[in-house]
mmJSON file of the N, C-alpha and C atoms, coordinates in Angstrom:
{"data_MODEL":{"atom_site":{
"group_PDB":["ATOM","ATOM","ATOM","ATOM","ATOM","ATOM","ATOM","ATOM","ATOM","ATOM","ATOM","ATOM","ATOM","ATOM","ATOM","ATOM","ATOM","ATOM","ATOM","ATOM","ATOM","ATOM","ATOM","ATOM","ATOM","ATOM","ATOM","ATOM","ATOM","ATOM","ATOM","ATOM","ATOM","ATOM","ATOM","ATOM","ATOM","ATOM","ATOM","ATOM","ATOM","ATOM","ATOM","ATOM","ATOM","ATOM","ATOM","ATOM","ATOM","ATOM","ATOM","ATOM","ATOM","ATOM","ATOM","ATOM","ATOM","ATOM","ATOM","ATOM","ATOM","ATOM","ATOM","ATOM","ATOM","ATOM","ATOM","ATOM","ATOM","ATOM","ATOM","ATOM","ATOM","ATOM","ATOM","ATOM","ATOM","ATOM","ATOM","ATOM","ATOM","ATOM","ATOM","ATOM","ATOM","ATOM","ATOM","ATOM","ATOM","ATOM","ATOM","ATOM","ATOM","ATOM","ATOM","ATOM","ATOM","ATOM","ATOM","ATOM","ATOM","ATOM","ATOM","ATOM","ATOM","ATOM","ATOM","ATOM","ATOM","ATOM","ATOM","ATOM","ATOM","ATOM","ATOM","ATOM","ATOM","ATOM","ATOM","ATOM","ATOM","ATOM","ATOM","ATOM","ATOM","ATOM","ATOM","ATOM","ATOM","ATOM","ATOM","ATOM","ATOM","ATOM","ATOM","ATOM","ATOM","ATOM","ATOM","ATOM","ATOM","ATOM","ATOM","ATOM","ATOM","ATOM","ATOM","ATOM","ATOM","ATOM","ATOM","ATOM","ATOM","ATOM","ATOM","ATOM","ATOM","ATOM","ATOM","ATOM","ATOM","ATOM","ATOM","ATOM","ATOM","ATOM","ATOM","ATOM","ATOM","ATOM","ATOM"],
"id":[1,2,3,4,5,6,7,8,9,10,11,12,13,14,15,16,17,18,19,20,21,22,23,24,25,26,27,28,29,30,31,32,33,34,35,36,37,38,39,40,41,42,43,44,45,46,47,48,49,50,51,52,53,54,55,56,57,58,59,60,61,62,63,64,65,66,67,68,69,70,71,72,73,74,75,76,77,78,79,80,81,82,83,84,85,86,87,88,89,90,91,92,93,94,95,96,97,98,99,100,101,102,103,104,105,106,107,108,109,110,111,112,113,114,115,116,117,118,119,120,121,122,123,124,125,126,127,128,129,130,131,132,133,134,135,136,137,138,139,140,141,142,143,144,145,146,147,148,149,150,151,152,153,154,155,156,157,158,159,160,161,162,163,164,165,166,167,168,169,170,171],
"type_symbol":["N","C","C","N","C","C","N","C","C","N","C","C","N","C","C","N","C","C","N","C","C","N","C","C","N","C","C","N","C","C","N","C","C","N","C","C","N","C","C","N","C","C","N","C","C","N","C","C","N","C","C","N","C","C","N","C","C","N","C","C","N","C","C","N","C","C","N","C","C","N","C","C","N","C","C","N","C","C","N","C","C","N","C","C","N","C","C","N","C","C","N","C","C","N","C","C","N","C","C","N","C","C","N","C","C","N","C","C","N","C","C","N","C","C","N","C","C","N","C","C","N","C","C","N","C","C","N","C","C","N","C","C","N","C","C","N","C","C","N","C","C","N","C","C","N","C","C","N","C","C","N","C","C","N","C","C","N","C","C","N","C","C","N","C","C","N","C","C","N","C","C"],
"label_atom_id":["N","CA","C","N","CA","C","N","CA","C","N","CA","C","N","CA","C","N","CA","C","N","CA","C","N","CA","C","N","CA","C","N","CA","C","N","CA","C","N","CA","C","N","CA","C","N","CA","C","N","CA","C","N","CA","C","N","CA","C","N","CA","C","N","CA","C","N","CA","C","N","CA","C","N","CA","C","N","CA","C","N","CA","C","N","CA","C","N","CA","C","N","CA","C","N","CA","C","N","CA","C","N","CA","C","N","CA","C","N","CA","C","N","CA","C","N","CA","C","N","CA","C","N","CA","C","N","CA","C","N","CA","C","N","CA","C","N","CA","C","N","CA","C","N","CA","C","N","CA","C","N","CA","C","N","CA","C","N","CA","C","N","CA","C","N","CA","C","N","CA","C","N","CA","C","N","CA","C","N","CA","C","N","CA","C","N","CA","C","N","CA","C","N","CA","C","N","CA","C"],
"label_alt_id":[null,null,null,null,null,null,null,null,null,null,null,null,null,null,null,null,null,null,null,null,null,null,null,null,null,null,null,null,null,null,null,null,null,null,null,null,null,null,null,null,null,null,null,null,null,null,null,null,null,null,null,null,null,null,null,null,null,null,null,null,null,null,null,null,null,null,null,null,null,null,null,null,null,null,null,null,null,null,null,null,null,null,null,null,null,null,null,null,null,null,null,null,null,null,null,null,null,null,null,null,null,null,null,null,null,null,null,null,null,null,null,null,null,null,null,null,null,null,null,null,null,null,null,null,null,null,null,null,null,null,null,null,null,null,null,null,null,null,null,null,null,null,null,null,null,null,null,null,null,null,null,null,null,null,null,null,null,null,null,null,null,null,null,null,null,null,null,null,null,null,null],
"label_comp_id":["UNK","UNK","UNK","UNK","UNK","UNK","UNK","UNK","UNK","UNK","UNK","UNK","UNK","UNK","UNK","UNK","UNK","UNK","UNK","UNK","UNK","UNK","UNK","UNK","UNK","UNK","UNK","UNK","UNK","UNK","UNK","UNK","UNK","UNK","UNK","UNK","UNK","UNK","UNK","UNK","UNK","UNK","UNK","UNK","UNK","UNK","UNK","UNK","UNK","UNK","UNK","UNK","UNK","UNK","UNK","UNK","UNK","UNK","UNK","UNK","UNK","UNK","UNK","UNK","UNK","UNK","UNK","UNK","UNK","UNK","UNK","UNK","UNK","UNK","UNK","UNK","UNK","UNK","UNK","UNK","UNK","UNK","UNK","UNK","UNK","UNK","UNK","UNK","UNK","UNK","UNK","UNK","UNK","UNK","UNK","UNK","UNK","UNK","UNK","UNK","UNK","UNK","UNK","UNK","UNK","UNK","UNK","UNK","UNK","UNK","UNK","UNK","UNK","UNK","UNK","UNK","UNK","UNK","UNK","UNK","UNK","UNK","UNK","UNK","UNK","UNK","UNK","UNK","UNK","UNK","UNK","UNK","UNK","UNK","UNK","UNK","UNK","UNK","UNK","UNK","UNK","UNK","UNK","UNK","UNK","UNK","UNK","UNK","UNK","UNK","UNK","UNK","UNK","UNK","UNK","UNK","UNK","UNK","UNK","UNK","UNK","UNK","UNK","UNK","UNK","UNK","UNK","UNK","UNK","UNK","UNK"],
"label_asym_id":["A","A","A","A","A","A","A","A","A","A","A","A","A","A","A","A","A","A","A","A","A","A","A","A","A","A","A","A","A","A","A","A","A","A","A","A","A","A","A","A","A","A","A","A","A","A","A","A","A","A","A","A","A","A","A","A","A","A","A","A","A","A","A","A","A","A","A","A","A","A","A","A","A","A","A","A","A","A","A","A","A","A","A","A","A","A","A","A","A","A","A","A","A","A","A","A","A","A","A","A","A","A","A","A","A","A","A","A","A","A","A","A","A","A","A","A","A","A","A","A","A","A","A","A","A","A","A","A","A","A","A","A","A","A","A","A","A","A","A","A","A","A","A","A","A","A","A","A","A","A","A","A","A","A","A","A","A","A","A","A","A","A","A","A","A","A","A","A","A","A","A"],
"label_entity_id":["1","1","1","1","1","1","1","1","1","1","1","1","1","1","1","1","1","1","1","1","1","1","1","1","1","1","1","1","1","1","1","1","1","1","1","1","1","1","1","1","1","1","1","1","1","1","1","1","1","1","1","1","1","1","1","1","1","1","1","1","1","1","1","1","1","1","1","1","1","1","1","1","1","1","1","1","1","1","1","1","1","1","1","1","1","1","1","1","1","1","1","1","1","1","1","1","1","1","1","1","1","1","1","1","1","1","1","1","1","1","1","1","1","1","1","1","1","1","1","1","1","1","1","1","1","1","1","1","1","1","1","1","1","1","1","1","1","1","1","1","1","1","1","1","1","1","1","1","1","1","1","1","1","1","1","1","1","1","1","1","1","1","1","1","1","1","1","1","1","1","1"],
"label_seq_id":[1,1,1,2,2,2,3,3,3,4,4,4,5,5,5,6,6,6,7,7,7,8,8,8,9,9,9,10,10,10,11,11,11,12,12,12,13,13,13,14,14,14,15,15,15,16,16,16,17,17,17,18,18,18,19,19,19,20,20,20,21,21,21,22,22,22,23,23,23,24,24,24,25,25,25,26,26,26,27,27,27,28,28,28,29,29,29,30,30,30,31,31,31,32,32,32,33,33,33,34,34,34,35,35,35,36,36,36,37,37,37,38,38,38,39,39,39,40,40,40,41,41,41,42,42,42,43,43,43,44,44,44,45,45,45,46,46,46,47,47,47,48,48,48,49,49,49,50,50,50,51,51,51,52,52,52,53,53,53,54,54,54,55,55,55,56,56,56,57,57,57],
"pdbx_PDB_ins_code":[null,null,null,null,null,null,null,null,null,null,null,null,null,null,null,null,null,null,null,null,null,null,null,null,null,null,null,null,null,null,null,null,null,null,null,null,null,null,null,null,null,null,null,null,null,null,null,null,null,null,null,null,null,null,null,null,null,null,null,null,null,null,null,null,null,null,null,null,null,null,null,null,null,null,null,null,null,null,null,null,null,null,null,null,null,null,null,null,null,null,null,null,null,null,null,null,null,null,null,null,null,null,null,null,null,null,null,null,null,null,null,null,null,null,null,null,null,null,null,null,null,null,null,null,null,null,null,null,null,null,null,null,null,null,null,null,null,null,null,null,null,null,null,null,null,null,null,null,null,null,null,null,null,null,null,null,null,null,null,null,null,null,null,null,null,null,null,null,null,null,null],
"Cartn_x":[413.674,413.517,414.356,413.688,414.181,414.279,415.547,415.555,414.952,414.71,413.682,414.262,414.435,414.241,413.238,412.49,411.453,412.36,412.274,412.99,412.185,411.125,410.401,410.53,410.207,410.447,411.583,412.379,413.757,413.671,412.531,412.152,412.506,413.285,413.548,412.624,412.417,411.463,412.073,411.719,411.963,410.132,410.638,409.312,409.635,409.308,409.625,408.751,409.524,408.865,409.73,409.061,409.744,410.499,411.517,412.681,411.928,411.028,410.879,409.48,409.158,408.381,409.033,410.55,411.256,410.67,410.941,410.918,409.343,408.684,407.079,406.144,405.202,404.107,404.714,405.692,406.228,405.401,404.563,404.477,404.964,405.55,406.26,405.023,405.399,404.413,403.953,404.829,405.13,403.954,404.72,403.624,403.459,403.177,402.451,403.207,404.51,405.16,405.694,405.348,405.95,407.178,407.757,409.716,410.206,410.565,411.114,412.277,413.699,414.557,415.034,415.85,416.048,417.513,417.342,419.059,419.474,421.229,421.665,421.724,421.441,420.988,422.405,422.386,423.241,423.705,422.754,423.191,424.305,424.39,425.28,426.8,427.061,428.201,428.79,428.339,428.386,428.902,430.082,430.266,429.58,429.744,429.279,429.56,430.334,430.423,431.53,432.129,434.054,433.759,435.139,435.435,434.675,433.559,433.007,434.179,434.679,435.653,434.614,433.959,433.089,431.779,431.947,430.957,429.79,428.521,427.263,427.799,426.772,426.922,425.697],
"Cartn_y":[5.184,5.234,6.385,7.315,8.375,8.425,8.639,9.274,10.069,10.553,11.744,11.668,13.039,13.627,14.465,14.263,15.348,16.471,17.357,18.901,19.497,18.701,18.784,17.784,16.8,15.581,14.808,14.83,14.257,12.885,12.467,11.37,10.597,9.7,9.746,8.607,8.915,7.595,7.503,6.664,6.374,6.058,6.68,7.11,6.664,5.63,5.67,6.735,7.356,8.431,8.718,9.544,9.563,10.606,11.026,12.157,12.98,13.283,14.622,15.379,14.023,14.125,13.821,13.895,13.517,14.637,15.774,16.739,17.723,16.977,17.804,17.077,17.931,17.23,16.069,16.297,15.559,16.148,14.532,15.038,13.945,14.154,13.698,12.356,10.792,10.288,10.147,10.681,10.588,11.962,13.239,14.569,15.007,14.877,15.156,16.984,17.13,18.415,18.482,19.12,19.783,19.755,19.963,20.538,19.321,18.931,18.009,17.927,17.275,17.296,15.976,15.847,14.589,14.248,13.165,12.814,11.995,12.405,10.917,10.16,8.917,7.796,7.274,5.858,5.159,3.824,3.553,2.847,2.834,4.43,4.631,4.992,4.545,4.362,3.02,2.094,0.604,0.29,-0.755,-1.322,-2.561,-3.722,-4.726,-5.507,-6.17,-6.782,-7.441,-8.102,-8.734,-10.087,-9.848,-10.971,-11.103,-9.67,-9.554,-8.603,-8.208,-6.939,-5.985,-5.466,-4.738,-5.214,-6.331,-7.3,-7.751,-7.658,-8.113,-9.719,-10.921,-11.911,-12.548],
"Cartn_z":[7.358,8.795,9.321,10.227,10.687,12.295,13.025,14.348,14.641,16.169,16.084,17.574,18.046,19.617,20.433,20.962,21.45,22.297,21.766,22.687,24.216,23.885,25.492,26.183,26.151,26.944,26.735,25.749,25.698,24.802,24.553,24.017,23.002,22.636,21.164,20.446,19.259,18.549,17.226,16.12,15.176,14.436,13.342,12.009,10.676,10.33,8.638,7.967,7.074,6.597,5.103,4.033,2.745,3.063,2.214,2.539,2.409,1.154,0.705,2.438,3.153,4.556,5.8,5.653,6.997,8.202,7.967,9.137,8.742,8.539,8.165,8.86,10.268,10.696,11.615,12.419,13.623,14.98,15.383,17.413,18.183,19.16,19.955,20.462,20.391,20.552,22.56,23.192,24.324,24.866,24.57,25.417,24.271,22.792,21.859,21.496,21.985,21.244,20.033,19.306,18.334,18.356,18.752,19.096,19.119,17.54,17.602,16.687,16.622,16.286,15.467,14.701,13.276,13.996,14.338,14.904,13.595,13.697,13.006,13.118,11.888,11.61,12.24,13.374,13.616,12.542,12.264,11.06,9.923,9.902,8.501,8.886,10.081,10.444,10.501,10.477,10.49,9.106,9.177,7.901,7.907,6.895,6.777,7.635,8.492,9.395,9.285,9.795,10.114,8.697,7.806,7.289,5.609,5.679,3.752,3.085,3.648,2.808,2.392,2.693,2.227,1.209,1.051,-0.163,0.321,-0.088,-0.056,-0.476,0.371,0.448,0.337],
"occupancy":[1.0,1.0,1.0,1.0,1.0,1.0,1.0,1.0,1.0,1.0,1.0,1.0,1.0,1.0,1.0,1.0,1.0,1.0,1.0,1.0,1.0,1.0,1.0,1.0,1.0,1.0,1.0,1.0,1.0,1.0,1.0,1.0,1.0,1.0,1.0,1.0,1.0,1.0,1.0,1.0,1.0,1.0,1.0,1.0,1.0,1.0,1.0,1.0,1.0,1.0,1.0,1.0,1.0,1.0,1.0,1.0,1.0,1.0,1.0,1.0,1.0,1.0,1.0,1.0,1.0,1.0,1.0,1.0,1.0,1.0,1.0,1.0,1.0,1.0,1.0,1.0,1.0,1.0,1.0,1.0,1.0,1.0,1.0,1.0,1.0,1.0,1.0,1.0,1.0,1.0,1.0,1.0,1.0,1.0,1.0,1.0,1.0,1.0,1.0,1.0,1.0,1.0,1.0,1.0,1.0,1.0,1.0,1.0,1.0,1.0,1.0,1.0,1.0,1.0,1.0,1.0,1.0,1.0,1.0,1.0,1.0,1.0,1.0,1.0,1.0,1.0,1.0,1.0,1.0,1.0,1.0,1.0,1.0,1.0,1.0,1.0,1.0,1.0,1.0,1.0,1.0,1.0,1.0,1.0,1.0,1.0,1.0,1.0,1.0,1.0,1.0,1.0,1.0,1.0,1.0,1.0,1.0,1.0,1.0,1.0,1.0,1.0,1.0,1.0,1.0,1.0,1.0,1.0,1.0,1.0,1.0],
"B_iso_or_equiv":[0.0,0.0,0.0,0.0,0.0,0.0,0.0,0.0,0.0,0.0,0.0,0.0,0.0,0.0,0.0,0.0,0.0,0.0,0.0,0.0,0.0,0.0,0.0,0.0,0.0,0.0,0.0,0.0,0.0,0.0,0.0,0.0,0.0,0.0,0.0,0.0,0.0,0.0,0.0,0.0,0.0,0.0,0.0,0.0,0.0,0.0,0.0,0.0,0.0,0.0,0.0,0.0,0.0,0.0,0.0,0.0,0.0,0.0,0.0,0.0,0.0,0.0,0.0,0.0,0.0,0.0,0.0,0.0,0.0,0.0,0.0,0.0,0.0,0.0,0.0,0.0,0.0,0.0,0.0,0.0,0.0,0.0,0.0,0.0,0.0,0.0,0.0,0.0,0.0,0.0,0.0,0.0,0.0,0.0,0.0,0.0,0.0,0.0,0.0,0.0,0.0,0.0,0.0,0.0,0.0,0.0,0.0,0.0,0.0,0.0,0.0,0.0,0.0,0.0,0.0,0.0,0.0,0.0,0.0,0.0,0.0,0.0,0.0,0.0,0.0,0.0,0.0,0.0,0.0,0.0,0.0,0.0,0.0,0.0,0.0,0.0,0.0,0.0,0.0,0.0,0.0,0.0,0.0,0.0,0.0,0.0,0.0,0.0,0.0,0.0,0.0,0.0,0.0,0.0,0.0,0.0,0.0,0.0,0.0,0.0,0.0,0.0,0.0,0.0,0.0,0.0,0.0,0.0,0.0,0.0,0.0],
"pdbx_formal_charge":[null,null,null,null,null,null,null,null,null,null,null,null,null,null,null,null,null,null,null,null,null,null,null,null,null,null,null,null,null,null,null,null,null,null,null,null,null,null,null,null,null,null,null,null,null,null,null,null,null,null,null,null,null,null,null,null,null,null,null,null,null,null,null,null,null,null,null,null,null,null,null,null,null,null,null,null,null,null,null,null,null,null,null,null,null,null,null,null,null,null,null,null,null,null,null,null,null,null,null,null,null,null,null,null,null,null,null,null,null,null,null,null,null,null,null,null,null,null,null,null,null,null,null,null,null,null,null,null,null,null,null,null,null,null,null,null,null,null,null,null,null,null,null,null,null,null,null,null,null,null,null,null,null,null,null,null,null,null,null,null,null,null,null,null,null,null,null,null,null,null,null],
"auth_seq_id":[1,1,1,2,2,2,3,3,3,4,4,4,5,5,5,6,6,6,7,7,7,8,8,8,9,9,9,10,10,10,11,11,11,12,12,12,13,13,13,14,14,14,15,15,15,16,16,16,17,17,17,18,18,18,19,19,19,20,20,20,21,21,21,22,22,22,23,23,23,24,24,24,25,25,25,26,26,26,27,27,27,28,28,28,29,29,29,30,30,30,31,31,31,32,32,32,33,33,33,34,34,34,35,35,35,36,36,36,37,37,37,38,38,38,39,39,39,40,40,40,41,41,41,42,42,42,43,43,43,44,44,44,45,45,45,46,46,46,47,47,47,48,48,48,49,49,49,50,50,50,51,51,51,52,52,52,53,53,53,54,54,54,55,55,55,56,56,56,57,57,57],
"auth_comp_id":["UNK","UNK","UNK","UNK","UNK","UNK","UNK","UNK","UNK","UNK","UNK","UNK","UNK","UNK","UNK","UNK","UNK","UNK","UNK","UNK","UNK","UNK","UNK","UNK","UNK","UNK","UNK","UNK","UNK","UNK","UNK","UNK","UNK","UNK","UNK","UNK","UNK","UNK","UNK","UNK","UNK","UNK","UNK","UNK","UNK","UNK","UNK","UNK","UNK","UNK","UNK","UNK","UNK","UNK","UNK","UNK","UNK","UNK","UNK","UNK","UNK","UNK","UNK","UNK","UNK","UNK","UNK","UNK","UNK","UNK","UNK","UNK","UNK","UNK","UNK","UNK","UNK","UNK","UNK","UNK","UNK","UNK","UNK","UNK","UNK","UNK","UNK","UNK","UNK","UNK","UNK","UNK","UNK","UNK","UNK","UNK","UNK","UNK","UNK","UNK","UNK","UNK","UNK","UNK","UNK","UNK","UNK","UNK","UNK","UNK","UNK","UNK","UNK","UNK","UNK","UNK","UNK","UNK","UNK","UNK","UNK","UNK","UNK","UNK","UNK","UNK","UNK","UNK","UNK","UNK","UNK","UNK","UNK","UNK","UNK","UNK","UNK","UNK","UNK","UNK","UNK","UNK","UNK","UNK","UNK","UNK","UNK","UNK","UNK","UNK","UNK","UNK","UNK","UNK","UNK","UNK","UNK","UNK","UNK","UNK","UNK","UNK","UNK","UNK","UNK","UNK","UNK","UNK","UNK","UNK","UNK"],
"auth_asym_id":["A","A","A","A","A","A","A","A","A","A","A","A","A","A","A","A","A","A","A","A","A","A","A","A","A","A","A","A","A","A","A","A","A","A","A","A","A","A","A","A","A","A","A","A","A","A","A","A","A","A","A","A","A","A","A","A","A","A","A","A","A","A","A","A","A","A","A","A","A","A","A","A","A","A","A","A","A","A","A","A","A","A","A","A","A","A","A","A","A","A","A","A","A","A","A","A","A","A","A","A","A","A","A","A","A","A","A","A","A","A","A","A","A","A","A","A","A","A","A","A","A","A","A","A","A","A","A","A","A","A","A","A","A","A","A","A","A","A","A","A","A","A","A","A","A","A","A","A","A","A","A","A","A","A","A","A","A","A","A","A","A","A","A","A","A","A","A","A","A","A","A"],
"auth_atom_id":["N","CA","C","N","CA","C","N","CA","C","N","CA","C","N","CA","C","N","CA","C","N","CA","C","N","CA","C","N","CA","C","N","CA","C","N","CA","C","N","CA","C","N","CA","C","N","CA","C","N","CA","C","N","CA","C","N","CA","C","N","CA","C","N","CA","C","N","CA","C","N","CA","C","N","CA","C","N","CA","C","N","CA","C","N","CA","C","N","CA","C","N","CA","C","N","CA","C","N","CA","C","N","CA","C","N","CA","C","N","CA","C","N","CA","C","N","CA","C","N","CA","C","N","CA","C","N","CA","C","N","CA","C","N","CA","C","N","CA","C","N","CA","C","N","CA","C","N","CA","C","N","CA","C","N","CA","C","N","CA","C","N","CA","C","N","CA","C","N","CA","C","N","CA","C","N","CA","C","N","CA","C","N","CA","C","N","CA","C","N","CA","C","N","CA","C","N","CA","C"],
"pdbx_PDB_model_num":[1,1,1,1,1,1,1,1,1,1,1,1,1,1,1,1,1,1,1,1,1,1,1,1,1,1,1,1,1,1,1,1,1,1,1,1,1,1,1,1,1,1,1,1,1,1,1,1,1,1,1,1,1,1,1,1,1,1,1,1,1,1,1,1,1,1,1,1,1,1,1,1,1,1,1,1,1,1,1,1,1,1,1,1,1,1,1,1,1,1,1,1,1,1,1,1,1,1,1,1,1,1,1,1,1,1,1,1,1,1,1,1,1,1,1,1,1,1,1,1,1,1,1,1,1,1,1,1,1,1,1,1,1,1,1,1,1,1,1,1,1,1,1,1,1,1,1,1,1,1,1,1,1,1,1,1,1,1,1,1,1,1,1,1,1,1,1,1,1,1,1]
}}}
């Protein structure tokens, strides 16, 4: 799953898409532009949550 910003309309969406197709053949689903930008993933700042120590449960 990938962030995405439209550079024309400001728009942001999210695309599951394979790596080697993250940033290939993006339109803005809003005004259909091209100009579009890959934000970072908020996710991968997050740890596991209070009280695993870092441990899958």
């Amino acid at each position: 799953m990938y962030e995405y910003r439209c550079q024309t309309c400001g728009k942001q969406f999210e695309q599951l898409r394979r790596m080697s197709e993250a940033d290939s053949g993006l339109v803005c689903p809003t005004c259909a532009s091209v100009e579009i930008e890959r934000l970072l993933s908020g996710f991968a700042a997050h740890g596991c949550g209070s009280g695993g120590g870092g441990r899958f449960r």
